[in-house]
C-alpha positions as CSV (number, residue, x, y, z in Angstrom):
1,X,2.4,7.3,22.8
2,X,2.2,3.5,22.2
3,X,1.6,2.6,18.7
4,X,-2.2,0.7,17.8
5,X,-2.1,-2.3,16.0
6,X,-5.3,-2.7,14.1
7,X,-6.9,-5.6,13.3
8,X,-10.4,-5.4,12.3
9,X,-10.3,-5.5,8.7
10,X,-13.4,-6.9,8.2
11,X,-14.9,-4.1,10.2
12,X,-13.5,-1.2,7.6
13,X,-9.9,-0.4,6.4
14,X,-7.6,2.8,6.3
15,X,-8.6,4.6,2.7
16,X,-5.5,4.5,0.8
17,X,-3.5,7.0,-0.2
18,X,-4.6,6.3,-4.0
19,X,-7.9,6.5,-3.3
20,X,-7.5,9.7,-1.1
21,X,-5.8,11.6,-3.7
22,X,-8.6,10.4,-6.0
23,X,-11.2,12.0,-4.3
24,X,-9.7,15.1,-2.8
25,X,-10.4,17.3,-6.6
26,X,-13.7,16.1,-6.3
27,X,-14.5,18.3,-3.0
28,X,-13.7,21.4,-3.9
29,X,-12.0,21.7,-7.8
30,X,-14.1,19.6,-9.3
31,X,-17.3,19.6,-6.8
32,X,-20.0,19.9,-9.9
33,X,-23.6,18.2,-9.5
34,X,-23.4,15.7,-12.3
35,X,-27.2,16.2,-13.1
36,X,-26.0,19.7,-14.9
37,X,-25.4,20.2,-18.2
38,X,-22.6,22.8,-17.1
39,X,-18.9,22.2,-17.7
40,X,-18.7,21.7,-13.8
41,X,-21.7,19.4,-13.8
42,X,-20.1,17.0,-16.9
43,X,-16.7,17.0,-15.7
44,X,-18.4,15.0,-12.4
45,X,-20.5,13.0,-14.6
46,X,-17.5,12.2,-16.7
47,X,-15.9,10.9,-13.3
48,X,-19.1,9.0,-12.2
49,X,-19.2,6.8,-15.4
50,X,-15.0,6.6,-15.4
51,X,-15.8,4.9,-12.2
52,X,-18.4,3.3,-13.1
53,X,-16.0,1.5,-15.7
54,X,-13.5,1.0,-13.4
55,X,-15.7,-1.1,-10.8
56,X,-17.6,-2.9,-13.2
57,X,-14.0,-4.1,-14.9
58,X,-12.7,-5.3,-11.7
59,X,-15.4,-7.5,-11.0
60,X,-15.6,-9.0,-15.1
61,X,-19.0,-6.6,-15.2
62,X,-20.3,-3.8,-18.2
63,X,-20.9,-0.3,-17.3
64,X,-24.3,-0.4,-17.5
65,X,-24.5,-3.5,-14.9
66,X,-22.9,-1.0,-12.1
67,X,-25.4,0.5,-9.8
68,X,-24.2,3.2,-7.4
69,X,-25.5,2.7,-3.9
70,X,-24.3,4.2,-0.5
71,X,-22.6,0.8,0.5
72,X,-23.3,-3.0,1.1
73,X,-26.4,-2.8,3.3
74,X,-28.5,-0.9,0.7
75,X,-26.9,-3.0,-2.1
76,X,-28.5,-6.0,-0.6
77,X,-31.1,-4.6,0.2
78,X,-31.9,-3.2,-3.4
79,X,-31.2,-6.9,-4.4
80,X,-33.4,-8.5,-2.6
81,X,-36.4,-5.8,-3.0
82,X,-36.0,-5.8,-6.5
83,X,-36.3,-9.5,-7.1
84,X,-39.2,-10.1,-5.0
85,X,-40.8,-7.4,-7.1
86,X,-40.4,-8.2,-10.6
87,X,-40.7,-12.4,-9.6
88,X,-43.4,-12.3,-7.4
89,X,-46.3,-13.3,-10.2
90,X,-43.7,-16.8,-10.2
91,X,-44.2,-17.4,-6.6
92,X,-42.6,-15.8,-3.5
93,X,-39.9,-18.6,-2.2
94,X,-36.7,-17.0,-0.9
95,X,-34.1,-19.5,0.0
96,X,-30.9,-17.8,1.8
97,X,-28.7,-19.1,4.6
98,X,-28.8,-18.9,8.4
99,X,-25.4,-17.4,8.7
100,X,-26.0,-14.4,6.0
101,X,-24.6,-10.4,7.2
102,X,-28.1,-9.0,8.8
103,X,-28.6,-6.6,5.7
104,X,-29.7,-9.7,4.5
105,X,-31.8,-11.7,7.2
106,X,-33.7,-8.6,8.2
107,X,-34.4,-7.9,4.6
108,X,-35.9,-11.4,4.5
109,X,-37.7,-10.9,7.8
110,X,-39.6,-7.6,6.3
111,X,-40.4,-9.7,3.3
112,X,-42.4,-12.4,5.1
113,X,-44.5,-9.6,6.2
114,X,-45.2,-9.0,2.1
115,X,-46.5,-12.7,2.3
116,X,-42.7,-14.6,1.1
117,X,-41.8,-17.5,2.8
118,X,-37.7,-17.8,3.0
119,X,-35.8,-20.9,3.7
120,X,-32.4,-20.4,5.8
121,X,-29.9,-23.2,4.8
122,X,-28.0,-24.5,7.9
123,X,-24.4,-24.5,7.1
124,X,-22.2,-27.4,8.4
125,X,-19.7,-27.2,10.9
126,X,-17.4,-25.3,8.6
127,X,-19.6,-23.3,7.7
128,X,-20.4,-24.7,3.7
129,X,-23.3,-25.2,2.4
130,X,-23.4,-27.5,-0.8
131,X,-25.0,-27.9,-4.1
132,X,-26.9,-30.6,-2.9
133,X,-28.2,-29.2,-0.3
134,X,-29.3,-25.7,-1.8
135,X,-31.0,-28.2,-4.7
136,X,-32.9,-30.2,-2.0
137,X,-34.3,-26.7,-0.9
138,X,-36.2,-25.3,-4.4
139,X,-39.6,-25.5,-5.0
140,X,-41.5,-25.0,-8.1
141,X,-41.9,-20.9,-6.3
142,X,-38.9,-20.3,-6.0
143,X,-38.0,-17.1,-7.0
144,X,-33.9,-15.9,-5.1
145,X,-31.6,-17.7,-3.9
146,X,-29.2,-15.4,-2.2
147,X,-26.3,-16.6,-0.6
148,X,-22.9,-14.4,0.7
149,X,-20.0,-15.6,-1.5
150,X,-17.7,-15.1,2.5
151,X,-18.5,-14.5,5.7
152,X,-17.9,-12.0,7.9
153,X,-17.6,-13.2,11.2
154,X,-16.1,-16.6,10.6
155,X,-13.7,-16.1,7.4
156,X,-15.5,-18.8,5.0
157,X,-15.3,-18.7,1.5
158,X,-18.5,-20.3,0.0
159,X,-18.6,-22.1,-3.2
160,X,-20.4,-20.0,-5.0
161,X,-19.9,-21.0,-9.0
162,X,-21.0,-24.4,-7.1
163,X,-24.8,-22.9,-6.1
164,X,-25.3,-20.5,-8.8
165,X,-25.4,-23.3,-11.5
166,X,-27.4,-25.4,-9.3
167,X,-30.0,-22.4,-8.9
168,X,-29.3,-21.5,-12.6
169,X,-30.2,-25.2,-13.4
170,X,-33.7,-24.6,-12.1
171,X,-34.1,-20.8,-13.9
172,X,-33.6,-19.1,-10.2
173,X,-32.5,-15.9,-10.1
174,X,-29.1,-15.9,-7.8
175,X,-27.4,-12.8,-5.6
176,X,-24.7,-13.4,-3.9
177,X,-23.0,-10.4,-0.9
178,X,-19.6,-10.2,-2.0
179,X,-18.9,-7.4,1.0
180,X,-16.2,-9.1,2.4
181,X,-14.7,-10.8,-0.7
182,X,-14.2,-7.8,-2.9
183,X,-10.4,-7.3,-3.7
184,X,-9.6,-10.6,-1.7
185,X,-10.3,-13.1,-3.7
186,X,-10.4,-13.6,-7.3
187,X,-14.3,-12.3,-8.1
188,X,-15.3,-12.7,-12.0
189,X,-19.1,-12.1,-12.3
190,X,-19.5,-13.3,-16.1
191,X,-17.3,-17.0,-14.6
192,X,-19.3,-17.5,-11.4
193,X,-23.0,-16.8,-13.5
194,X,-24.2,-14.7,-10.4
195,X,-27.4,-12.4,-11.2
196,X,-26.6,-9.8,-8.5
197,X,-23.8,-9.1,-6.6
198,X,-22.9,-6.8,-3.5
199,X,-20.0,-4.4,-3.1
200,X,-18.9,-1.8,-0.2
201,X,-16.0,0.5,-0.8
202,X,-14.7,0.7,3.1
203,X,-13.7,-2.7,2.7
204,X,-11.4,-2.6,0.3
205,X,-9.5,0.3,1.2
206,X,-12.1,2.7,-0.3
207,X,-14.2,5.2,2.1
208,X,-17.5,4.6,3.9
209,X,-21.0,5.6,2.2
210,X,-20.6,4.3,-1.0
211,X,-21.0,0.9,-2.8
212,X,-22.4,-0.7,-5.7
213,X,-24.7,-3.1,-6.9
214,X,-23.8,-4.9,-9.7
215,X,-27.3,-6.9,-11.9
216,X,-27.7,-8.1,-15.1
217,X,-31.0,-8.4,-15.3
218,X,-33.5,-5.2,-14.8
219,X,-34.0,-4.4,-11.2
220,X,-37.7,-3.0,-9.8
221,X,-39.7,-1.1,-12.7
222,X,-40.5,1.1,-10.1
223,X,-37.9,4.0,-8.2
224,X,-36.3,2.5,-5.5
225,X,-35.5,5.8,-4.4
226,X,-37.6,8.2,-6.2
227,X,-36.8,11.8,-6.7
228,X,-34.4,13.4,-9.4
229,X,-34.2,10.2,-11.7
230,X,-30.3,9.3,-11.0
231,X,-28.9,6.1,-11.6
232,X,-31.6,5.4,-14.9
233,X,-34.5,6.7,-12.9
234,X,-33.8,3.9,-10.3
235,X,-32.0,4.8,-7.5
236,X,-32.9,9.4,-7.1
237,X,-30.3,11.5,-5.5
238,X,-27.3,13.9,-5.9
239,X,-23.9,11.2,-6.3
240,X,-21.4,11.0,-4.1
241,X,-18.9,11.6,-6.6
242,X,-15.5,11.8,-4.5
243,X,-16.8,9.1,-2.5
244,X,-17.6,6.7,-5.8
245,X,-13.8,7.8,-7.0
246,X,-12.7,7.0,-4.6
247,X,-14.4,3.4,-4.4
248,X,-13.3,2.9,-8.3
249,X,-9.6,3.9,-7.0
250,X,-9.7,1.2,-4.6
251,X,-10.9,-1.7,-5.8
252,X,-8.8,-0.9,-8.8
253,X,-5.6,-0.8,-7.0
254,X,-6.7,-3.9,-4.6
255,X,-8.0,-5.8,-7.8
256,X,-4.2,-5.1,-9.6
257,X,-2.3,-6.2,-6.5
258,X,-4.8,-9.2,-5.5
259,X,-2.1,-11.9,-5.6
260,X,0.7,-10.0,-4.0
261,X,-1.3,-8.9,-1.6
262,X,-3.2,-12.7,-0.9
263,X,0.2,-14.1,-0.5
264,X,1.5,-11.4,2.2
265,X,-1.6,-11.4,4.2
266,X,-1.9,-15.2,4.4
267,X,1.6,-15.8,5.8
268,X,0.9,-13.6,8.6
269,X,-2.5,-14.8,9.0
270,X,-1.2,-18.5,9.4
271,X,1.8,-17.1,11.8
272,X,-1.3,-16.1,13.7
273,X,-3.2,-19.2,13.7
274,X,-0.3,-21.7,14.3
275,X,0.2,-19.7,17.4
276,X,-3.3,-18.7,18.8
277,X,-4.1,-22.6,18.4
278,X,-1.5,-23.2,21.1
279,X,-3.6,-21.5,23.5
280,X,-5.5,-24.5,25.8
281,X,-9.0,-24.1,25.0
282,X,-8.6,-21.8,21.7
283,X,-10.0,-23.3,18.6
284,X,-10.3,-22.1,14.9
285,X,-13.9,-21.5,13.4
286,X,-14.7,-21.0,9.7
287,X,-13.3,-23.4,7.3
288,X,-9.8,-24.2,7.9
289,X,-8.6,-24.0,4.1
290,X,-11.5,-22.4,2.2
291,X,-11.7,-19.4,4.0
292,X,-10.7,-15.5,3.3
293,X,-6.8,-14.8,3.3
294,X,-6.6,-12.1,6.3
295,X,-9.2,-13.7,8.3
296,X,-8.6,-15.6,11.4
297,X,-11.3,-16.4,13.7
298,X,-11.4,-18.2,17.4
299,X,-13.5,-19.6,20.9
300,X,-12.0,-19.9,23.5
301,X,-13.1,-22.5,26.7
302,X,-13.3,-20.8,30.0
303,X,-14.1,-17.2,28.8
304,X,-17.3,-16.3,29.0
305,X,-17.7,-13.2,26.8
306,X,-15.3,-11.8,24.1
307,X,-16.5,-8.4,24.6
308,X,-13.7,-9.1,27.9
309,X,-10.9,-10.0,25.4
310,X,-11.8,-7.6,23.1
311,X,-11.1,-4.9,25.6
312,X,-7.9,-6.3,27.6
313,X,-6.6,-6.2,23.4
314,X,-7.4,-2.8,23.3
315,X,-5.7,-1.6,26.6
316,X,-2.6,-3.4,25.1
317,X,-3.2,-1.2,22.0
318,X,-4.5,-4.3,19.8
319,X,-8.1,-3.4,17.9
320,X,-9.7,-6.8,16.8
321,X,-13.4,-8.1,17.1
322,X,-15.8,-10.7,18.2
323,X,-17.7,-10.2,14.7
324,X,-20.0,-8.2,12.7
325,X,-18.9,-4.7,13.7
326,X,-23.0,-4.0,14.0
327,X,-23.3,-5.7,17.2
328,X,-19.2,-5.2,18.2
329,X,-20.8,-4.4,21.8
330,X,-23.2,-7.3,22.4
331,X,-22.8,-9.9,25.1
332,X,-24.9,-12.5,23.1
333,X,-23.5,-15.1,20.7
334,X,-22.8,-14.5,16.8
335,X,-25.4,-16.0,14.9
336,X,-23.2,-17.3,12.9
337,X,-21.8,-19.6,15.4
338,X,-25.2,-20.5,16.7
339,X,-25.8,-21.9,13.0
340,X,-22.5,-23.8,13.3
341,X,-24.1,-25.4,16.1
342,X,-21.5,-24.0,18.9
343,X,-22.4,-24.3,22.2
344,X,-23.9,-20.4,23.1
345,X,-21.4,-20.1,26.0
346,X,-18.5,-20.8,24.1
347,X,-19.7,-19.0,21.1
348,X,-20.1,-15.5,22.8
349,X,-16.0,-15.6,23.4
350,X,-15.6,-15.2,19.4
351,X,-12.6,-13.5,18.9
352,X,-11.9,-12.3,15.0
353,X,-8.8,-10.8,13.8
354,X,-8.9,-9.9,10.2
355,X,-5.8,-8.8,8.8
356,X,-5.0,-6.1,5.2
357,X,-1.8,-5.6,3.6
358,X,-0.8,-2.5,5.9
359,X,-0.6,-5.2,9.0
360,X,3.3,-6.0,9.3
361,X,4.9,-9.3,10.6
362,X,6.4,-7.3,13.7
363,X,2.3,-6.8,14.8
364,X,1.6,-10.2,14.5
365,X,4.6,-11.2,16.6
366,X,3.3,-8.6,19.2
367,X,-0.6,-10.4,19.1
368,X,1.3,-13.7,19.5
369,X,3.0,-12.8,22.5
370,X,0.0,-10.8,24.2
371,X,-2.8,-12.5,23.1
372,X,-1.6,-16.0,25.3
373,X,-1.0,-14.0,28.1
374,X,-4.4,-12.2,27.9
375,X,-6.7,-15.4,27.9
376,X,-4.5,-17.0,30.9
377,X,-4.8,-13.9,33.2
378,X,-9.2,-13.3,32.0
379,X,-9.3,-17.1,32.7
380,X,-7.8,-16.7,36.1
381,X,-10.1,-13.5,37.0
382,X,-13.2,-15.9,35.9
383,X,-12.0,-18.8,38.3
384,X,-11.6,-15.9,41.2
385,X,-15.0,-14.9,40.8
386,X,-16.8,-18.0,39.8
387,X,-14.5,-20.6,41.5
């Protein structure tokens, strides 16, 4: 059987072996509901609050400012919910940007129907937005800024310190979705001033389900999820304690080997870039130097969906991606590159390869030598058919 060579990092990564054995007590040895006061229950509530420790010192948080949630989506969502509760007396401005993950932009979309008015920043070609620019935005009601610290389907790294003093400077409240840029870039919460920030554990290595939001200011005075009263009365429902483990596992191990693993990853990604970039026609989105270091994203002229790539990679045995893994099957153009201001025919042949530490340089030499190949011969079926 022909070995897979998987690329689609940004879509979710193999749980690692630490983080596996992490969890696997929790199943069946120590498989306790943490709400009882049983030596079962407190050995899983000792866990939960090890964990709790362990994420929050990865990120530069305290304890208490970890929230456990069932992954990025509902982190962001929590976020933005809880904000536009407790500020809405102040006014009910949201100012966000046009390329944000959808757990974000349909958040925002629900919340106009509560009477907010949001503000989408258009990034530039690069996909940065500045200081400036987020500054010319407030308004006396103003009440969230929330901006992704990188993004998902084009690799940038936003300069985040940059916005959350400017919205700081005006008493805003700032979130930021660090989804993507957990464990891959050098994240300190108490340094970049950030008010909320999002986590999901299948991205680092951890397992699907679970996440956390981190705040250090009080979230809604009301449940979220109401019920048993878990997560101080905030967020009800039994935790998933192997899964949270196995989170804290992860992004402790990632968080130790950062730089190691930063250095790795980039050389291959570059390999990968230098090369694609030879293709006629193939160009680099996201921002060339500021941008995540196993992310490497590309359009392609003469090939009119990626969803065509996408699947002559996978009958070589290559998984990659046009983008957001929630609309991995869509024939229309990322959003993302529609905000870039991409042409929509070009943009709908995104092609993303996101790379992890696991990814070796023999893979990369195989994606250099098929991917060429690939675009030549889908180019030449597009000519036969529209000529």
């Amino acid at each position: 059987m022909r070995e897979r060579i998987y690329v689609d990092n940004a879509a979710s990564t193999p749980v690692s072996e630490k983080a596996l054995a992490a969890m696997l007590p929790y199943f069946r040895e120590y498989f306790g509901n943490p709400s009882a006061i049983y030596s079962y229950g407190q050995e899983a509530k000792k866990a939960l609050e090890d964990s709790r420790r362990v994420v929050g010192k990865a990120i530069g948080a305290l304890n208490n400012e970890i929230y456990f949630t069932s992954g990025g989506t509902e982190s962001d969502n929590w976020a933005l919910h809880s904000v536009g509760a407790l500020k809405n007396k102040n006014g009910k401005h949201i100012i966000s940007t046009a390329i944000e993950h959808n757990a974000v932009l349909r958040t925002l979309e629900k919340m106009v129907d509560r009477g907010y008015e949001i503000t989408l920043l258009k990034p530039d070609g690069n996909g940065q937005i500045t200081a400036e620019q987020l500054e010319g935005a407030i308004r006396n009601d103003t009440v969230l800024i929330s901006i992704m610290m990188a993004n998902n389907v084009i690799g940038t790294v936003l300069p985040i310190k940059a916005l959350c003093a400017a919205a700081h400077k005006h008493n805003i409240i700032f979130h930021t979705d660090a989804v993507q840029a957990v464990t891959h870039i050098p994240i300190n919460v108490r340094s970049l001033s950030v008010d909320l920030l999002s986590l999901s554990a299948h991205k680092f290595h951890g397992p699907k389900g679970v996440g956390a939001l981190f705040s250090k200011i009080p979230l809604m005075p009301t449940p979220y999820i109401t019920g048993g009263g878990q997560e101080k009365g905030l967020r009800s429902g039994t935790e998933n304690v192997a899964g949270i483990v196995g989170m804290a596992a992860a992004i402790e191990e990632g968080t130790e080997h950062l730089t190691s693993h930063t250095q790795y990853i980039r050389v291959l990604r570059d390999k990968l870039i230098e090369n694609t970039l030879k293709i006629p026609g193939a160009y680099l989105t996201g921002d060339p130097i500021n941008r995540l270091p196993g992310h490497a994203s590309f359009v392609f002229e003469g090939i009119k969906y990626s969803v065509y790539v996408i699947n002559m990679l996978n009958e070589a045995g290559i998984c990659a991606s046009s983008g957001s893994a929630c609309s991995a099957s869509s024939t229309e153009a990322p959003h993302v590159l529609s905000a870039l201001g991409y042409d929509k025919e070009i943009a709908r042949s995104a092609l993303r390869i996101s790379l992890s530490h696991y990814n070796t340089e023999k893979e990369i030499d195989r994606i250099n030598e098929k991917l060429p190949r690939l675009i030549r011969e889908l180019r030449h079926r597009i000519e036969k058919i529209n000529p």
